[in-house]
NUMI-319391 format. One record per atom (N, C-alpha, C): residue number from 1; residue in one letter; atom name; x, y, z. Coordinates in nm, 2 decimals, decimal comma, padded with zeros to 4 digits. Example, Ala and Ser with C-alpha at 12.3 -4.5 7.8 and 13.67 -1.06 7.14 Angstrom:
BEGIN
1  a  N  01,32  -00,57  00,78;
1  a  CA  01,23  -00,45  00,78;
1  a  C  01,32  -00,33  00,78;
2  s  N  01,28  -00,22  00,71;
2  s  CA  01,37  -00,11  00,71;
2  s  C  01,29  00,00  00,79;
***
This chain:
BEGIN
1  x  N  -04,83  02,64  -04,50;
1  x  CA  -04,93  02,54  -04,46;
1  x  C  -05,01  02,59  -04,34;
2  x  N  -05,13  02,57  -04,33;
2  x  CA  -05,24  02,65  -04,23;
2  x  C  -05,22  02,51  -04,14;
3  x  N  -05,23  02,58  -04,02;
3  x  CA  -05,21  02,45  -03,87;
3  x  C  -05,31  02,53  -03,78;
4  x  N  -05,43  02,45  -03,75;
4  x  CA  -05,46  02,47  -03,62;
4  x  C  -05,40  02,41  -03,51;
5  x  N  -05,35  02,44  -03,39;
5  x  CA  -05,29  02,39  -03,29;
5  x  C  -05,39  02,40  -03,15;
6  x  N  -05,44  02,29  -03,13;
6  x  CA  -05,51  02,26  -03,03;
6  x  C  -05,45  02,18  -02,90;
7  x  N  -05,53  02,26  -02,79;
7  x  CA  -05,41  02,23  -02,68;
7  x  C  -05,57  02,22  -02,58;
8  x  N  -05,54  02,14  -02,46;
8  x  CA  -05,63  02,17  -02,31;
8  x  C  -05,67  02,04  -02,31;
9  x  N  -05,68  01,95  -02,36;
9  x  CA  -05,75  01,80  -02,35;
9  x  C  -05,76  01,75  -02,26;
10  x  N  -05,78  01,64  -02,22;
10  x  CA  -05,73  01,57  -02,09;
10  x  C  -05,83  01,48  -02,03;
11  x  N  -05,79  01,46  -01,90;
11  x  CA  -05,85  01,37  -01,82;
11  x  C  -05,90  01,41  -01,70;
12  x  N  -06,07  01,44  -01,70;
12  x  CA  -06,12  01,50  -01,58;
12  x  C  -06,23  01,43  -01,52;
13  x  N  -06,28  01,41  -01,44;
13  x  CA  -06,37  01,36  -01,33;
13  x  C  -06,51  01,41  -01,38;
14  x  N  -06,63  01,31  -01,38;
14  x  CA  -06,73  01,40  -01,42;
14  x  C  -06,78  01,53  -01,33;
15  x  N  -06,84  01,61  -01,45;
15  x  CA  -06,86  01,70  -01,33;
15  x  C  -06,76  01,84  -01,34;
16  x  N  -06,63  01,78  -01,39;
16  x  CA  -06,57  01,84  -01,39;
16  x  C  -06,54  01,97  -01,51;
17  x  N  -06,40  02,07  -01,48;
17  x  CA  -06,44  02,15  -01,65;
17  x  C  -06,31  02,15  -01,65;
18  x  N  -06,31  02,14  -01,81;
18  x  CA  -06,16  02,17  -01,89;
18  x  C  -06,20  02,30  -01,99;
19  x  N  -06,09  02,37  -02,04;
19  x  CA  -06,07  02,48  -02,13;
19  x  C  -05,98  02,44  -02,26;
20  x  N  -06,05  02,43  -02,39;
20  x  CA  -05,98  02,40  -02,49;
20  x  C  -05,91  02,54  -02,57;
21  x  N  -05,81  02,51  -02,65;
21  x  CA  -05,79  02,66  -02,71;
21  x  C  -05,71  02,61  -02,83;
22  x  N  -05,77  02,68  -02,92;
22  x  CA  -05,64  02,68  -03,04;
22  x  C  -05,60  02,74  -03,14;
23  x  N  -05,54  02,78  -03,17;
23  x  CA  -05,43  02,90  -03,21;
23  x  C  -05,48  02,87  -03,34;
24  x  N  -05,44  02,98  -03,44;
24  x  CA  -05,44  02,99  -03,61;
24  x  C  -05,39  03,07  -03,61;
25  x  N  -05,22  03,06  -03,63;
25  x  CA  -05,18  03,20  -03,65;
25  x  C  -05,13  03,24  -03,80;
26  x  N  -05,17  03,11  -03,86;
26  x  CA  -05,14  03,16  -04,03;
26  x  C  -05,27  03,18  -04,13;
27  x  N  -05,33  03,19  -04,08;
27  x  CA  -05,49  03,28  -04,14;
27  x  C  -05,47  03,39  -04,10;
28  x  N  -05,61  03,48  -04,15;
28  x  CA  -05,66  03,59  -04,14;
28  x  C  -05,78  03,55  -04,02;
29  x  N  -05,71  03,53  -03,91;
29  x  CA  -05,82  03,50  -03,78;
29  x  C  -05,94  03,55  -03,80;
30  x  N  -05,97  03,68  -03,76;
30  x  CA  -06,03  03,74  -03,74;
30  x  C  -06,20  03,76  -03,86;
31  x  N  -06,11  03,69  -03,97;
31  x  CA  -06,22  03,71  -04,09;
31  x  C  -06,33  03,54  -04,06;
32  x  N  -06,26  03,49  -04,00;
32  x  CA  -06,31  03,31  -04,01;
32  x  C  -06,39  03,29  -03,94;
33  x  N  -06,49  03,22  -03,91;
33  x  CA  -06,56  03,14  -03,82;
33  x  C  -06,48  03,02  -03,78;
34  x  N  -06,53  03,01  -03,63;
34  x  CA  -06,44  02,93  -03,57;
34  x  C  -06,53  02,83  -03,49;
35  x  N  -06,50  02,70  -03,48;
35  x  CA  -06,56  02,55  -03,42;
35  x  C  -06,51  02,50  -03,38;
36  x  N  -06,57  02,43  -03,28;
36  x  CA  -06,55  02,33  -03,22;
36  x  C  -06,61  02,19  -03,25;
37  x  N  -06,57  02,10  -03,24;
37  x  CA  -06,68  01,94  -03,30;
37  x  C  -06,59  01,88  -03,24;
38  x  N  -06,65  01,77  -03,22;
38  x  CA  -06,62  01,60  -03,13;
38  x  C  -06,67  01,50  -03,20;
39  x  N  -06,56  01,44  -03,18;
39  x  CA  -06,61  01,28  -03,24;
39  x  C  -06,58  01,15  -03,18;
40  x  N  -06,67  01,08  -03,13;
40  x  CA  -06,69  00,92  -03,07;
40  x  C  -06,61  00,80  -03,19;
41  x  N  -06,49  00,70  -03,17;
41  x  CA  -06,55  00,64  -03,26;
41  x  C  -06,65  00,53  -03,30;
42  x  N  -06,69  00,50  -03,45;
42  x  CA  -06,77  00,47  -03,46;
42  x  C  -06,92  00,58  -03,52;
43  x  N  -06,90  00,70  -03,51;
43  x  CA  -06,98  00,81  -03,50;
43  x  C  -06,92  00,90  -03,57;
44  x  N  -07,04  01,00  -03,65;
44  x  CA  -07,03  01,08  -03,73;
44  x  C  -06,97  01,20  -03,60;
45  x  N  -06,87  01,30  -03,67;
45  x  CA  -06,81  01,41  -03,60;
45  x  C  -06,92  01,57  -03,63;
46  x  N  -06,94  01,57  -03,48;
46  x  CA  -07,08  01,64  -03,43;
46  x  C  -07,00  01,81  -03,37;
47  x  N  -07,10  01,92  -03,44;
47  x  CA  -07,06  02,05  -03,38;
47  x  C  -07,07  02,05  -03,25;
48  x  N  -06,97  02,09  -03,20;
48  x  CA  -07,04  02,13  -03,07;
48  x  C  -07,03  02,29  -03,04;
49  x  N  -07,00  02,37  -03,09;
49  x  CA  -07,02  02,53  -03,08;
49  x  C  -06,97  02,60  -03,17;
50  x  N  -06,97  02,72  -03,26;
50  x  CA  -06,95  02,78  -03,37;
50  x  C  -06,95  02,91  -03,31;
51  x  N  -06,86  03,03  -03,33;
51  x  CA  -06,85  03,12  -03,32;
51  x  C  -06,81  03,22  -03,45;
52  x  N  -06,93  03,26  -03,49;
52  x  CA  -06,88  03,34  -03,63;
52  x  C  -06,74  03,52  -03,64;
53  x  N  -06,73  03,53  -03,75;
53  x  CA  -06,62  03,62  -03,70;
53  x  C  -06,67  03,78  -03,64;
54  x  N  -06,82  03,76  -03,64;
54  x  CA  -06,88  03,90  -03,55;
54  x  C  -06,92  03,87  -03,42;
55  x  N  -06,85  03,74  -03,38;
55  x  CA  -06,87  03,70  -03,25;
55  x  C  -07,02  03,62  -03,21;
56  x  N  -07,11  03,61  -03,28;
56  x  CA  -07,23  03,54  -03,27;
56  x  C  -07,16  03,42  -03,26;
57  x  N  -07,24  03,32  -03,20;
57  x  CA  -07,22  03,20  -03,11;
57  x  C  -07,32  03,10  -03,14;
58  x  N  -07,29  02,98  -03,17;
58  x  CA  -07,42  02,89  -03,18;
58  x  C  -07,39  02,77  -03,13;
59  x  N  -07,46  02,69  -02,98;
59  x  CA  -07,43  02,54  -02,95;
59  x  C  -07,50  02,47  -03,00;
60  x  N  -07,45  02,34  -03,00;
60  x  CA  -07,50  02,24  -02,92;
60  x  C  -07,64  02,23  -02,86;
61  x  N  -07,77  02,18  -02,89;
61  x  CA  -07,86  02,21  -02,75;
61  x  C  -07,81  02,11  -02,64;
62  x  N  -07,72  01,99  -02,68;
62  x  CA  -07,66  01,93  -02,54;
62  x  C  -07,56  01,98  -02,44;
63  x  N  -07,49  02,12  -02,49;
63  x  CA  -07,43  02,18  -02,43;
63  x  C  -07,44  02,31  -02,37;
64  x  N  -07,53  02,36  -02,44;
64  x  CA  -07,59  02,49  -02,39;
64  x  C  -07,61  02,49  -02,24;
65  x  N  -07,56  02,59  -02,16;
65  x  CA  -07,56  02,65  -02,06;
65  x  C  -07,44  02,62  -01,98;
66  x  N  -07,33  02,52  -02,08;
66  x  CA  -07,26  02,46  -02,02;
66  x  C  -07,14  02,51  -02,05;
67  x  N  -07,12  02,51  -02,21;
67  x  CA  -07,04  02,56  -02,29;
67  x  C  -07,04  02,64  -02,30;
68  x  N  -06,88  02,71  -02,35;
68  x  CA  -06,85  02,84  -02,37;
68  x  C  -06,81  02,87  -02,49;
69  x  N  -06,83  02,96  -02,62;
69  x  CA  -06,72  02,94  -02,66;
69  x  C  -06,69  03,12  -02,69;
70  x  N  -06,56  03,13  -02,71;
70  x  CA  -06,53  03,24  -02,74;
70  x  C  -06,38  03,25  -02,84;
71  x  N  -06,33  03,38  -02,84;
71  x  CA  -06,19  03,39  -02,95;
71  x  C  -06,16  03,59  -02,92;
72  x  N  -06,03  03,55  -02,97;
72  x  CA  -05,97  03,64  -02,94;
72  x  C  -05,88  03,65  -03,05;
73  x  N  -05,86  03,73  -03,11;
73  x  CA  -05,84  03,78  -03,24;
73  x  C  -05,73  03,83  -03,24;
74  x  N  -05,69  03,89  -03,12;
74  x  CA  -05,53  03,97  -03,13;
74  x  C  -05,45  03,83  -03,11;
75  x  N  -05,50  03,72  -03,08;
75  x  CA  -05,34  03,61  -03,02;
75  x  C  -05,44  03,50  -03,17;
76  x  N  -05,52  03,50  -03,24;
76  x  CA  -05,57  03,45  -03,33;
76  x  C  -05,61  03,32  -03,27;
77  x  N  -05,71  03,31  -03,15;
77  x  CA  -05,71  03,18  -03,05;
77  x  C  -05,87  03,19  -03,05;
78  x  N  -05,93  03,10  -03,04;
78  x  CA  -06,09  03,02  -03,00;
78  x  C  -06,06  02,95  -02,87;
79  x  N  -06,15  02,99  -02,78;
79  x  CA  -06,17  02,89  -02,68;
79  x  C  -06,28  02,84  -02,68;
80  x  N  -06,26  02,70  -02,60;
80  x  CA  -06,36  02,63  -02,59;
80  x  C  -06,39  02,58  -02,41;
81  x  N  -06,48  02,67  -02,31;
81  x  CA  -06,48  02,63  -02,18;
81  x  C  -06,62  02,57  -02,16;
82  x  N  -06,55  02,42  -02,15;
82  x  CA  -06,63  02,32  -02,08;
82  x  C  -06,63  02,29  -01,94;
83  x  N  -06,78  02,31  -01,88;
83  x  CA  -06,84  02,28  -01,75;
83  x  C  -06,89  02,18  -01,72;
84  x  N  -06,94  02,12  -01,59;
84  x  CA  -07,02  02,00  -01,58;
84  x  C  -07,03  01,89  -01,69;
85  x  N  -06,86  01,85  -01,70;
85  x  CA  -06,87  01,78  -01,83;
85  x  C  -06,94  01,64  -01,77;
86  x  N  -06,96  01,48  -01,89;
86  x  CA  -07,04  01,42  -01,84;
86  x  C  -06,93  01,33  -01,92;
87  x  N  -06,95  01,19  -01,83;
87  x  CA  -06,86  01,07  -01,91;
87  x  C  -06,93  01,05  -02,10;
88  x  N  -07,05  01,07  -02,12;
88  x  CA  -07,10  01,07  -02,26;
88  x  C  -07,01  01,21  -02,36;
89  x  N  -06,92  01,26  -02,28;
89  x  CA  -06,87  01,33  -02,38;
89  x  C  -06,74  01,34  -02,36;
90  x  N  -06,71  01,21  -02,34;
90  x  CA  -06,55  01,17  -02,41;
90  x  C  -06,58  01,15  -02,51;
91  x  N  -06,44  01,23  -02,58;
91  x  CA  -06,39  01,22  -02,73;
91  x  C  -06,28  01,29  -02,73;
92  x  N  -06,25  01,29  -02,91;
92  x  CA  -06,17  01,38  -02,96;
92  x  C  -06,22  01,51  -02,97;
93  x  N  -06,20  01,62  -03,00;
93  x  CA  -06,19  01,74  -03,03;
93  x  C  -06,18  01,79  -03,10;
94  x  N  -06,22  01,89  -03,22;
94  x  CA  -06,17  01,95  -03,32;
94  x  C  -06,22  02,09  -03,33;
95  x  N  -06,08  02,17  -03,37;
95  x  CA  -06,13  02,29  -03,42;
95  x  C  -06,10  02,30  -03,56;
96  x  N  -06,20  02,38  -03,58;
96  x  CA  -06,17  02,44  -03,73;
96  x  C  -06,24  02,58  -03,76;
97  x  N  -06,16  02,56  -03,84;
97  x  CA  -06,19  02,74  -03,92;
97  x  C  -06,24  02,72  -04,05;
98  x  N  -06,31  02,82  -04,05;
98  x  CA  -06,44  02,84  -04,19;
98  x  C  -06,46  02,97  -04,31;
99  x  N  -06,44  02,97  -04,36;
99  x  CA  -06,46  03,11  -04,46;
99  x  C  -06,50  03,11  -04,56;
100  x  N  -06,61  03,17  -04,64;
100  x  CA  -06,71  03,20  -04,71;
100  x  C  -06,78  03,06  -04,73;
101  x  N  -06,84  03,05  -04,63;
101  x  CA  -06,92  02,89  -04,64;
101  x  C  -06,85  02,81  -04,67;
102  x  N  -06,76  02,76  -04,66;
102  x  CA  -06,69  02,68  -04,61;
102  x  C  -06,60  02,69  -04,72;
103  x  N  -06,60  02,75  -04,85;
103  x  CA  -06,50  02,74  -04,94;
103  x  C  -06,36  02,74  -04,91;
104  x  N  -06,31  02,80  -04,76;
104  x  CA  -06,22  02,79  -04,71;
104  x  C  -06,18  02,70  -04,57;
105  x  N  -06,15  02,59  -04,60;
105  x  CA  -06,19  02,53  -04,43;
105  x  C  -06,07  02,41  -04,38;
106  x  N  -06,03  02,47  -04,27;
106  x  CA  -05,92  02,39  -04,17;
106  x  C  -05,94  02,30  -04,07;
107  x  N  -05,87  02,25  -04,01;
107  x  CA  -05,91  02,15  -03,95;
107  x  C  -05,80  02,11  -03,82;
108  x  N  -05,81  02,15  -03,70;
108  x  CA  -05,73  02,11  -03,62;
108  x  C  -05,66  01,93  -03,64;
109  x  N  -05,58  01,90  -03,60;
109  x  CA  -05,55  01,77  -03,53;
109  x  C  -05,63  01,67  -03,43;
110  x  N  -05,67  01,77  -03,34;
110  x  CA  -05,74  01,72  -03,25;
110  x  C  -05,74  01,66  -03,12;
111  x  N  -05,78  01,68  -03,02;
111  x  CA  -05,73  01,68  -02,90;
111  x  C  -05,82  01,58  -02,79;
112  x  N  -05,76  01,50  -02,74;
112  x  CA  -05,84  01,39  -02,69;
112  x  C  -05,90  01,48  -02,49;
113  x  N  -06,06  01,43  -02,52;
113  x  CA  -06,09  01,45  -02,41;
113  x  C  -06,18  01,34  -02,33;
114  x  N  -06,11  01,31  -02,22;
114  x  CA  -06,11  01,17  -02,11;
114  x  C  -06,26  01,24  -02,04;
115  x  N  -06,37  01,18  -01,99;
115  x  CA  -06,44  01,24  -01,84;
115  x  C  -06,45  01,11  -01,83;
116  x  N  -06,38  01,07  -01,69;
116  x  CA  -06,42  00,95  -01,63;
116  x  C  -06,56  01,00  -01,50;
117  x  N  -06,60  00,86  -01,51;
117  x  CA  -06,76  00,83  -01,46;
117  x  C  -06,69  00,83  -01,23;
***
């Protein structure tokens, strides 16, 4: 069974930055595209950065300059470093993994993220 395991969540101050990460170590990492998305409830669950498996990167324009995302292929991990977060971007978290347009596609658990005001 394919598990994304997502870890870093939490409760930070605005302003503040957290680092999300999460592991797939029963794929073929390195072949997948890898995401991040958030979701409010009440609200559709929104990309917030994509990293394809030749390392191309795509945000957010709400997050751009802020966001990070990257992956590392030998520990089969995506990160996600968030800066100057803002109380409008509490939520959940999700990563997932992607392969041949989505014909292959995972879905972390999800990882709650607090910014108090």
């Amino acid at each position: 069974q394919v598990q994304l395991v997502e870890s870093g969540g939490g409760l930070v101050q605005a302003g503040g930055s957290l680092r999300l990460s999460c592991a797939a170590p029963r794929i073929t990492f390195s072949v997948y595209a890898m995401g991040w998305y958030r979701q409010v409830p009440g609200k559709q669950r929104e990309l917030v950065a994509q990293i394809a498996h030749n390392s191309v990167t795509n945000y957010a324009d709400s997050v751009k300059g802020r966001f990070t995302i990257s992956r590392d292929n030998t520990k089969s991990t995506v990160y996600l470093q968030m800066n100057s977060l803002t109380a409008e971007e509490t939520a959940v978290y999700y990563c997932n993994a992607s392969w041949g347009s989505g014909r292959l596609a995972y879905w972390g658990q999800g990882t709650q993220v607090t910014v108090s005001s």
